[in-house]
C-alpha positions, 0 to 999 in steps of 0.5 A, a space after each residue: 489512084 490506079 484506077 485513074 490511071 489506067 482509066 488514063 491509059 485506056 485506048 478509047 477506041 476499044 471500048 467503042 463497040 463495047 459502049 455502043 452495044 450497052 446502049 443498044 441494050 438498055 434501049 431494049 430494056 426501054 422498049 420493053 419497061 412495063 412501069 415508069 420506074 423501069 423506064 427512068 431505070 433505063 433511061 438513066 442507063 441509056 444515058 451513061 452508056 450514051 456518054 461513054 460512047 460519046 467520051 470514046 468516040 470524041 477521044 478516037 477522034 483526037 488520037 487518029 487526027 492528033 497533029 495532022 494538018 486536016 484535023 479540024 476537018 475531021 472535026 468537022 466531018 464528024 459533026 456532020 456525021 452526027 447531024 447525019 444522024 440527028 437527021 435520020 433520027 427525026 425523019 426516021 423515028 418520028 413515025 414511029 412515034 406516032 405508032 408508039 413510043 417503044 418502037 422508037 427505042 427499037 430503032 435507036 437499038 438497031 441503029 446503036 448496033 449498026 454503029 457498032 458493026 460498022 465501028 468494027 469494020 474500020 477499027 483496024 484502019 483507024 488504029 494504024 492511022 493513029 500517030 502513037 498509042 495512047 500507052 506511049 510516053 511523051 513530054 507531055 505525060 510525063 510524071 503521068 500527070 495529062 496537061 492543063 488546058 490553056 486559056 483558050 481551051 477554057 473558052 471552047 469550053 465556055 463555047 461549048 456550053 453556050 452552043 449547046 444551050 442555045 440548041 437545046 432552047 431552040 429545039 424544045 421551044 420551036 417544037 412545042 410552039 409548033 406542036 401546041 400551038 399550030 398543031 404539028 405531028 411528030 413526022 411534020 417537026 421531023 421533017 421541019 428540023 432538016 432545015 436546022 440539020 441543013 444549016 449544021 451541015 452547011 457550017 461545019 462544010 465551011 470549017 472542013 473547006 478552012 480546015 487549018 488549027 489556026 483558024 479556031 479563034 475567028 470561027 467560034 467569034 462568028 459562031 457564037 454571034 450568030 448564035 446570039 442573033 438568033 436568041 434575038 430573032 426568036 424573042 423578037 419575031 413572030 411566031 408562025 411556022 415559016 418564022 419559027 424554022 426559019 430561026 433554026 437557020 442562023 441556029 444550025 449554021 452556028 452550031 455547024 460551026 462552033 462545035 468542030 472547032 470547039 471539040 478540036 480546041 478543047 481536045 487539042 491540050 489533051 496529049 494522048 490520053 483524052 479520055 478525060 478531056 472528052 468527058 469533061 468536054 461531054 459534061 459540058 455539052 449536057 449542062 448547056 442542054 439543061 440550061 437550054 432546057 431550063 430557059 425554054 421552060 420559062 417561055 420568056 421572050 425577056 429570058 431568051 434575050 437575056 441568054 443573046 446578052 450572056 452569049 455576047 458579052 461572053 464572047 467579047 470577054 473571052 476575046 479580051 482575055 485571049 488577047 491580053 494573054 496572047 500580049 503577056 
C-alpha cells in the first residue's frame, strides 16, 4: 500500500529520461540478440520501458497544461509530435530495414537518447511552468484517494480503444496488401503512410486552432465517424495501391483528431497525480492495437464492416448516456 502511494506521489517527469534511456538500452540488446528467445527477451523489455515513457510523458503533459485554457492545444501538439516522429521512423528506418533489421534497433536507441537529451534540456522550463507539484495537497486528493472519472471520461476511454483499433487495422492491412500483393518495398510503404501521418496532422492542427476544453465532446462525434467511414471504404473499395492510401486519409484525419481530445478528456479527472490514469490511458491504447491486429488477421471484408458497425452504434450510445446524464 505504500508503494502505491508513492507511485501516486511520484513526479512523472523525472523519470522521463531514466524511462527513455531503458528503452535505448534494451533496443540495443535488440540489435545485438544472437537467438530468438533473447530477441523476444528484449522485446518484451523494450515494450514495458515503452510504456513507462508513454505514462511519464502523457502524465508531463497533463501536470504542465492542467487548467490553462491552450490545454487541448497542447494536446494536440503532442500528437503531431508523435506523428512527427512515426513519420521519421517509417521514412528514416524503412531503409535500413532493407540492409538489416538490427539496424533498425540502432536507430530507435539513438533516436530514444536524443529524446532524452532533449528531455533534459527543457525540463527545468516545463517544471516552472507546472501550476502545482504533484506532491501538493488539493480537494481532490484528499484522503490520498486520486478521483473517479466521470461518464465522459469512460467514453475517451472507450474512444481511445476504438481509434487505436481502427489503426492498428488499417496499417497491418494496407501494408501487407501493398506489400504481398502489389509487391512494395519497405521504403516504398514508408514513404506510402506520410499520407496517413499527412492527415493526422492536418486533425490534430484542427483540435490545436479549436483548442477550448469544451469542445471535446463534438470533435470525438466526428472523429470516430470518420473513422467508422473508413472501416466501410476499406471493406468496400478495391484494392489498388492508390485505394488503399487513399484510405489512411479519412484514417489519419480521425486519429488526428480523436486522440488529442481523448488523451485531454481522459486525464482531465486525473488531479495532480496522473500517472495512474496515464497508464490505464496507455492500457487502452495497446488492447485496440491488438484488437485492430486480431481483426486484420481475419482478412474479412465482413469483420472489418462489423468493427464500422461496433464503432458507430459505440458513438451513438455514449451520446445517448452523456446526455441523459448531462439531463439528470
Amino acid at each position: 500500500r505504500l508503494r502505491r502511494a508513492d507511485l501516486r506521489r511520484a513526479d512523472p517527469r523525472a523519470a522521463v529520461i531514466p524511462a527513455a534511456i531503458a528503452f535505448a538500452l534494451t533496443a540495443s540488446a535488440g540489435a545485438a540478440a544472437q537467438n530468438l528467445p533473447q530477441l523476444v527477451g528484449a522485446r518484451a523489455a523494450q515494450g514495458a520501458a515503452a510504456a513507462v515513457s508513454a505514462t511519464c510523458l502523457l502524465a508531463s503533459v497533463h501536470l504542465v497544461t492542467s487548467g490553462h485554457p491552450l490545454r487541448v492545444r497542447a494536446f494536440a501538439v503532442f500528437s503531431m509530435i508523435s506523428g512527427a516522429g512515426a513519420v521519421s521512423a517509417l521514412v528514416l528506418i524503412a531503409p535500413l530495414a532493407s540492409a538489416s533489421w538490427r539496424w533498425c534497433f540502432v536507430a530507435v536507441a539513438v533516436g530514444a537518447v536524443g529524446c532524452a537529451g532533449a528531455w533534459m534540456a527543457v525540463s527545468r522550463r516545463l517544471r516552472r511552468l507546472s501550476p502545482e507539484s504533484p506532491d501538493a495537497p488539493g480537494p481532490a486528493l484528499s484522503g490520498d484517494v486520486p478521483p473517479r472519472p466521470d461518464h465522459l471520461t469512460a467514453w475517451t476511454f472507450a474512444a481511445v480503444i476504438g481509434a487505436n483499433a481502427v489503426l492498428a487495422l488499417t496499417v497491418i492491412s494496407v501494408s501487407f496488401e501493398l506489400q504481398q500483393d502489389h509487391g512494395w518495398s519497405p521504403t516504398q510503404m514508408g514513404w506510402g503512410f506520410l499520407v496517413l501521418n499527412g492527415a493526422a496532422a492536418l486533425g490534430a492542427l484542427t483540435v490545436a486552432r479549436v483548442g477550448a476544453a469544451s469542445s471535446v465532446r463534438l470533435p470525438l462525434i466526428v472523429g470516430m465517424f470518420v473513422l467508422a467511414g473508413s472501416c466501410v471504404l476499406s471493406a468496400t473499395v478495391a484494392s489498388t495501391p492508390i485505394t488503399l492510401l487513399l484510405i489512411t486519409i479519412p484514417v489519419g484525419l480521425g486519429i488526428g483528431v480523436v486522440f488529442p481530445v481523448a488523451n485531454h478528456g481522459t486525464l482531465d479527472t486525473a488531479g495532480a497525480r496522473p500517472v495512474g490514469r496515464a497508464a490505464a490511458l496507455g492500457a487502452a491504447q495497446q488492447a485496440g492495437l491488438a484488437a485492430g491486429a486480431i481483426v486484420a488477421a481475419t482478412r474479412s471484408n465482413i469483420v472489418v464492416l462489423g468493427v464500422a458497425v461496433v464503432v458507430a452504434v459505440g458513438v451513438l450510445t455514449a451520446l445517448l448516456l452523456t446526455a441523459t446524464t448531462a439531463r439528470t
